[in-house]
Each structure stands twice: as structure tokens, then as C-alpha cells.
C-alpha positions in Angstrom: 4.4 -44.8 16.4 4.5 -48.4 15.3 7.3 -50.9 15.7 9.2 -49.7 11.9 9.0 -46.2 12.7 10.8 -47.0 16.2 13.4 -48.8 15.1 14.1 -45.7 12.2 14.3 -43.4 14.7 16.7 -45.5 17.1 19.1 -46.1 14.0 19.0 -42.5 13.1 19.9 -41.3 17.0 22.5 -44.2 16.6 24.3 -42.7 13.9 23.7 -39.3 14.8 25.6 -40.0 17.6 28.3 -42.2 16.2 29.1 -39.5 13.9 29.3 -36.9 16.7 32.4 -38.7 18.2 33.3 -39.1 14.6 33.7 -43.4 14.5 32.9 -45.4 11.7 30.8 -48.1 12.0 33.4 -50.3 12.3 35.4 -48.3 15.3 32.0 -47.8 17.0 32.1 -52.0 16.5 35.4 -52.4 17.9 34.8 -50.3 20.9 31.4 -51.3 21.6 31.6 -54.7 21.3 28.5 -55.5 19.0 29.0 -56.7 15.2 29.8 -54.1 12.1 26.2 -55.8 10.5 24.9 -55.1 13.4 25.6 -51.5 14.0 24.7 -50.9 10.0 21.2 -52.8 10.1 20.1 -50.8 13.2 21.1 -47.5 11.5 19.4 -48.2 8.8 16.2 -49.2 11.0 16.3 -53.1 10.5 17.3 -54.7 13.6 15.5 -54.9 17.1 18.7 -55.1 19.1 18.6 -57.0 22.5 18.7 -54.8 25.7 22.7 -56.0 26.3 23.6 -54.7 22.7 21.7 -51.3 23.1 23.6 -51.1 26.8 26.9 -51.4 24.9 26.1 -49.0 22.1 25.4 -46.4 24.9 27.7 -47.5 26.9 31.0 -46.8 24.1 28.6 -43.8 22.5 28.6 -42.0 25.9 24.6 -42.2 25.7 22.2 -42.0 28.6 19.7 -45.0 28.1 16.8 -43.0 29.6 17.5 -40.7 26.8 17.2 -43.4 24.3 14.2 -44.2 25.9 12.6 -41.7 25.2 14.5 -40.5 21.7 16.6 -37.4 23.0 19.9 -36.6 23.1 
């Protein structure tokens, strides 16, 4: 899997599980602590976040970072 298809697949378990707990992008920014554009670009697969912004996503999306790891919820 090359670095595009990665990021696709980490936007899409993103939003799958932003829309689970039923937030908008803009209360998953509020509570998580990382930018609106920011939330949007990685769902969309266009942003390589930094390990601290991927900690907070999990953190406020109740998300096991081993699981991200290795693409499972």
C-alpha cells in the first residue's frame, strides 16, 4: 500500500468514526483540539497528520491507536 492509499484509508476510519458518535467536523474540532481544515483534509485523504494530532483525534474519537495502526476498528 503506498503512502496515498494510507492516508485514504486513515481519513475514511476517521470519519467513519466521527460519524459513529455523530459530530460534525467542526464538534469533532472543538473537542479534539485540531483544526476544522484539518479534520476535512485528512478525511478526504490529503494530510499526513503529526503523531500529537492523530493522538488527539483518538483521544476525543474514543479510538485505540493500535487499532489505527493497523486500520481496524
Amino acid at each position: 500500500m503506498d503512502k496515498d492509499e494510507l492516508l485514504l484509508k486513515l481519513g475514511h476510519i476517521i470519519k467513519y468514526a466521527r460519524d459513529k458518535k455523530g459530530l460534525t467536523q467542526e464538534q469533532l474540532a472543538e473537542v479534539s483540539d485540531v483544526s476544522k481544515a484539518t479534520i476535512a483534509t485528512l478525511e478526504c485523504g490529503k494530510v499526513n497528520l503529526t503523531f500529537t494530532s492523530l493522538y488527539k483525534l483518538a483521544k476525543a474519537l474514543d479510538i485505540d491507536l493500535g487499532a489505527l495502526n493497523n486500520f481496524q476498528l
